[in-house]
C-alpha positions as CSV (number, residue, x, y, z in Angstrom):
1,X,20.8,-12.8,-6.0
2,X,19.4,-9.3,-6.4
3,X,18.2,-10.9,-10.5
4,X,15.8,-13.8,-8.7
5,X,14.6,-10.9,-6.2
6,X,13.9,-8.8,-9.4
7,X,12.5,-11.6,-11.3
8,X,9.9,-12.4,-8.3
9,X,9.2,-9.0,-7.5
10,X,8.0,-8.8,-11.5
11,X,6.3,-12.0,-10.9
12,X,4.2,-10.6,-8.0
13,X,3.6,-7.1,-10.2
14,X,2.0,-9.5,-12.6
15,X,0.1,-11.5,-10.7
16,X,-1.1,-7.9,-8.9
17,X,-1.9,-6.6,-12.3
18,X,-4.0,-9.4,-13.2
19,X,-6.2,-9.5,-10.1
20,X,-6.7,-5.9,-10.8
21,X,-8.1,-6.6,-14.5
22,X,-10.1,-9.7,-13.2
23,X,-11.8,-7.2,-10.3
24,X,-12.5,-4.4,-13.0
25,X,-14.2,-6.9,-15.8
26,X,-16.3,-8.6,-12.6
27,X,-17.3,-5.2,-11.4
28,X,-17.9,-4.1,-15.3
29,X,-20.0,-7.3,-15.5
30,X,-21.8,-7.2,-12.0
31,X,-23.0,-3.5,-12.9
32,X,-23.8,-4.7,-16.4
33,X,-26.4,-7.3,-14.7
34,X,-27.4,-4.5,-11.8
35,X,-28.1,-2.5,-15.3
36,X,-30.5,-4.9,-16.9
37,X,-32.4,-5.5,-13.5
């Protein structure tokens, strides 16, 4: 029991940590485009 909690605690880490790299390259991008304007 406690190994499937661990398992989707990892799994929600992961998706967490993606989100976090998707909002950093979209704000990189967005102020790349602010940039050139």
């Amino acid at each position: 029991m406690s190994q499937i909690s661990l398992s989707t605690s990892h799994r929600r880490l992961t998706y967490f940590l993606s989100d976090v790299r998707s909002l950093r390259w979209s704000a990189l991008l967005l102020s790349c485009i602010a940039s050139i304007d």
